[in-house]
Structure formats: C-alpha cells, structure tokens
C-alpha positions as CSV (number, residue, x, y, z in Angstrom):
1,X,8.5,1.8,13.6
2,X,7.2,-1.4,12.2
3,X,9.3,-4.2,12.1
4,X,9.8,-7.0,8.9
5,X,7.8,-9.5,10.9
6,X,4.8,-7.4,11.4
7,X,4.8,-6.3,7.5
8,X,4.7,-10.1,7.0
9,X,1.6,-10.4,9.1
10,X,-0.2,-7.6,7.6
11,X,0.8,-8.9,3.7
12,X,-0.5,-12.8,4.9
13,X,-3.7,-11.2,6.1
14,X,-4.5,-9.1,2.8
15,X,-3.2,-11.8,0.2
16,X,-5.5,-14.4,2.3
17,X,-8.4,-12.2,2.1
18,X,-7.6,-11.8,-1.7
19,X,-6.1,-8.5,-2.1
20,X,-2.2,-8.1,-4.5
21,X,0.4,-6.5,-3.1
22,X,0.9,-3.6,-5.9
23,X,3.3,-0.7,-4.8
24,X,5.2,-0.4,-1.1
25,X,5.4,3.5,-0.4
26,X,8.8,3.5,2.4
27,X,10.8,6.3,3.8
28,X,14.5,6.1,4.1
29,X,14.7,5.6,7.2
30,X,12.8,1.9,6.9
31,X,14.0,1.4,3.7
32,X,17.4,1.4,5.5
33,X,16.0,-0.8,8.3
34,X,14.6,-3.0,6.0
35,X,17.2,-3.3,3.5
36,X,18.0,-7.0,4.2
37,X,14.6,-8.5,4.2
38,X,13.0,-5.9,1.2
39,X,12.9,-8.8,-1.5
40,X,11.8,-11.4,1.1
41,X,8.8,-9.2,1.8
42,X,8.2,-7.6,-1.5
43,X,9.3,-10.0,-4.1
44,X,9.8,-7.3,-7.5
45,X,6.9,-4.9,-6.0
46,X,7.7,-1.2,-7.0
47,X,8.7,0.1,-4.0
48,X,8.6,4.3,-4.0
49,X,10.3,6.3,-1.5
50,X,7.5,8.2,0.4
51,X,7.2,10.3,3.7
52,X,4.9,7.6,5.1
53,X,5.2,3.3,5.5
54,X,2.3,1.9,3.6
55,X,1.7,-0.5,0.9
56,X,-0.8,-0.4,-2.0
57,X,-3.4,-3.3,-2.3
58,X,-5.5,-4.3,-5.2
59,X,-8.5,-6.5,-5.7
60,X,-11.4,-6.8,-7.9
61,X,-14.5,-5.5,-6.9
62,X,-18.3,-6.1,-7.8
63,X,-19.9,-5.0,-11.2
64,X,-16.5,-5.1,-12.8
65,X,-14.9,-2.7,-10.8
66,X,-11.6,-3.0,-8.5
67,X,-10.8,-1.6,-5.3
68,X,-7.4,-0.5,-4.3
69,X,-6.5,0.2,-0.5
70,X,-3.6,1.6,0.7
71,X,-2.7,0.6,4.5
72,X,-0.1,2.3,6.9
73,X,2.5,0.0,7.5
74,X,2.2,0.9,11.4
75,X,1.0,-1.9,14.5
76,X,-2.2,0.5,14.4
77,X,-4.4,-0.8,11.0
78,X,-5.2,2.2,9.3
79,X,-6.5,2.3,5.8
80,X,-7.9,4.1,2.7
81,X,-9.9,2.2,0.1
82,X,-11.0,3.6,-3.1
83,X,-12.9,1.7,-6.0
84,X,-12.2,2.1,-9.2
85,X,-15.0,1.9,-12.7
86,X,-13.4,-0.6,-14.5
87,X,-13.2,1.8,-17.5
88,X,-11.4,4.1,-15.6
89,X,-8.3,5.3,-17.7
90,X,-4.7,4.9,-15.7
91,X,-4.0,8.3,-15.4
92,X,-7.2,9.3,-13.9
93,X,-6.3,5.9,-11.5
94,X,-2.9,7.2,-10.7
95,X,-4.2,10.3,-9.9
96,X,-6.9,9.4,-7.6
97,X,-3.8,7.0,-5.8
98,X,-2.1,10.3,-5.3
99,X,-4.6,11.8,-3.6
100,X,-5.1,9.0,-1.4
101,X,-1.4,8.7,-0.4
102,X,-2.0,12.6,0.5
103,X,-4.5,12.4,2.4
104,X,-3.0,9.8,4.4
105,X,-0.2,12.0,5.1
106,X,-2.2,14.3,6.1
107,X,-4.0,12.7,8.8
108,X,-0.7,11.6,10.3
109,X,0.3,14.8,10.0
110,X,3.0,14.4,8.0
C-alpha cells in the first residue's frame, strides 16, 4: 500500500506539469491509514470511497478541450487519460469518469 509521502510525490509531479487535483477515489482501508495526513494531501478535494487508490486529474487540453487522467495511487504509475470536447455536457463527463474508474478496476482485477 502506498504511503502519504509517496501520494505527495505523485501530486508535486502532476501539479508541476500542470494538471488539478479534482477527486481522490480511496478504499477504507487507506482512508483509515491515511486519516491523519488526508487534508495535508488533499486540501477540500472530494474524496469518494472506491475499491481502488487513485486520484482524478484535470487539465486543459488543445482546441478547447480538457483532459482528465485518473492515476493509481500505487509505487507502479499507472494511468487512464480521457479528453473531453469542451461542450461536452457534465453528465455525459461523469459518465465517461465512471467508465474509466471501471476499467481501471478491472485491470487490477478488482
């Protein structure tokens, strides 16, 4: 299980490469472990209770658009990017999110 001061790495590197931290996706089990430091490495990011570790990145994209990645919170980087129209609706958004945090589940067989 990851540890606070590797989560701390892996937000440095995405916010200096320009990407928000938007949604942390925790199970209990690291919630509980990471009770102490949550708002230290969150701040007021929505964190939802999930079967997997990862965390929910945004940044904007060419053309108008904005790309959202979602990366396992595990010492192996793993991540799913998707890139969103800039007209795209929030529901259609959300939905596509859901399918992402599936399929990462998925391939850790989860």
């Amino acid at each position: 299980m990851i540890n606070a001061e590797q989560i701390k790495g892996i937000l440095s590197l995405y916010q200096k490469h320009g990407w928000n931290l938007r949604r942390v996706l925790l199970c209990v089990k690291s919630k509980i472990k990471l009770s102490p430091d949550l708002i230290t490495l969150f701040g007021e990011t929505e964190i939802v209770e999930s079967k997997v570790d990862a965390a929910w990145f945004s940044r904007p994209a060419a053309t108008g658009n904005e790309a959202w990645e979602l990366r396992h919170l595990s010492e192996t980087p793993y991540a799913l990017v998707e890139v969103f129209d800039g007209e795209d609706e929030e529901e259609v958004r959300e939905e596509a999110r859901m399918e992402i945090e599936a399929r990462l589940m998925k391939t850790l067989n989860l």
